[in-house]
N, C-alpha and C positions, 0 to 999 in steps of 0.2 A: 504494500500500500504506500500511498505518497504520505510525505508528511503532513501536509497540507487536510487527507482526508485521515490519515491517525488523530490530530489533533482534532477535528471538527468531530470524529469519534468520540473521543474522550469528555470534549465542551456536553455533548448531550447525554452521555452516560452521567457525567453527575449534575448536569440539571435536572436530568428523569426522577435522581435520587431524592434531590434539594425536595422538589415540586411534589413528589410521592410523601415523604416525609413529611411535609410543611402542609399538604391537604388533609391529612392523614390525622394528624394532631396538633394540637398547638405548638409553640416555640418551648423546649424543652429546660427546666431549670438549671443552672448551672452543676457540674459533678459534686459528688461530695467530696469534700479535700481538696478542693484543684489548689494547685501547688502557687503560691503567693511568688515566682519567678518563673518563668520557661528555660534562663540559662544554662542551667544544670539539664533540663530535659533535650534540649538542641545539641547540646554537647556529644550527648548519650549518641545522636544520629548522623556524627563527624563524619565515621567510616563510611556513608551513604555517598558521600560528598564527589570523590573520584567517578564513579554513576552518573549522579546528578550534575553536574556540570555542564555546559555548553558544549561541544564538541568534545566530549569522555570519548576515549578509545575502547572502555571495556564495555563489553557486551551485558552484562550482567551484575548485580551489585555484589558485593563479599558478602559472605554466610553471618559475618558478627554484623554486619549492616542489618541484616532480615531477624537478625532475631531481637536485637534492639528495638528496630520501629515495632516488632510484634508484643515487646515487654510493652513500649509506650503505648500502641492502642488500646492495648487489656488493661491500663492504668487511668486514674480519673487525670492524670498530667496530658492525654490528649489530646486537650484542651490545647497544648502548645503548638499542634502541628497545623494552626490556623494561620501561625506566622508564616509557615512555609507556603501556602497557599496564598496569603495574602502579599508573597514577594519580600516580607520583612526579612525571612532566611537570607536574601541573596547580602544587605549588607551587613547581617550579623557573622556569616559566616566569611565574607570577603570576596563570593565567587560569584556568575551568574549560572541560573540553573536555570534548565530547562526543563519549560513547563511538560512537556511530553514525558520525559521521564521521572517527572514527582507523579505526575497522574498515574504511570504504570506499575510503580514503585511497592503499592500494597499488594497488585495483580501478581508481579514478579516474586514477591517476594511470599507468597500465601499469608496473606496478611488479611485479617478479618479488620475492616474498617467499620466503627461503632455509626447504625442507620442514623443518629443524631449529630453526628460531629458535624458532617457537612451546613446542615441547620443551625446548631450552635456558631459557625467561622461565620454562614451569611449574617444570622444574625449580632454579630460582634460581640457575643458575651466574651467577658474577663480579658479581651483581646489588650486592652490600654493597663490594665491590673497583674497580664501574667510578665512583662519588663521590670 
């Protein structure tokens, strides 16, 4: 596929989500615990980084990559991973990523993504609270 219709893939795969989600039930309360910084959870998803990049050469993320984001989703801290989504990653970490491969990134990696998180990031809970 081009990249062009990968990505317009990806755009409607998680709007289908948002919109399912968001019809579905109201905007959901903030997790329990969510963690008073994201720093310490961003960190955790360093190894991703070579991946996520703009022109990465590897094909594939590293194993401690997949199992990190896998701890972060199963944890009330993914709440943090709205900064990646909302582009805040690229200058916390120093790089630019590419939105294709953050989108892929749970797919690739067998990663259960929580049906609320996408709903939570649109709707901007704790996004200005977890810095």
């Amino acid at each position: 596929m081009a990249p062009s219709t990968v990505s317009f893939l990806a755009m409607v795969v998680v709007a289908m989500a948002v919109l399912q989600t968001s019809s579905a039930n109201p905007l959901p309360a903030p997790p329990a615990h969510s963690p008073a910084s994201c720093s310490e959870t961003l960190f955790r998803l360093f190894d991703c980084l070579d991946f996520l990049q703009i022109g990465a050469s590897i094909a594939g993320p590293p194993a401690n990559c997949c199992t990190s984001l896998r701890e972060v989703l199963s944890s009330p801290a993914a709440i943090c991973l709205c900064h990646a989504i909302g582009r805040d990653l690229n200058a916390f970490a120093g790089v630019n990523i590419d939105p294709i491969r953050l989108a892929i990134l749970p797919v690739v990696c067998l990663a259960i993504v929580p049906p609320q998180l996408p709903v939570m990031c649109y709707g901007n809970f704790l996004i200005s609270r977890c810095w």
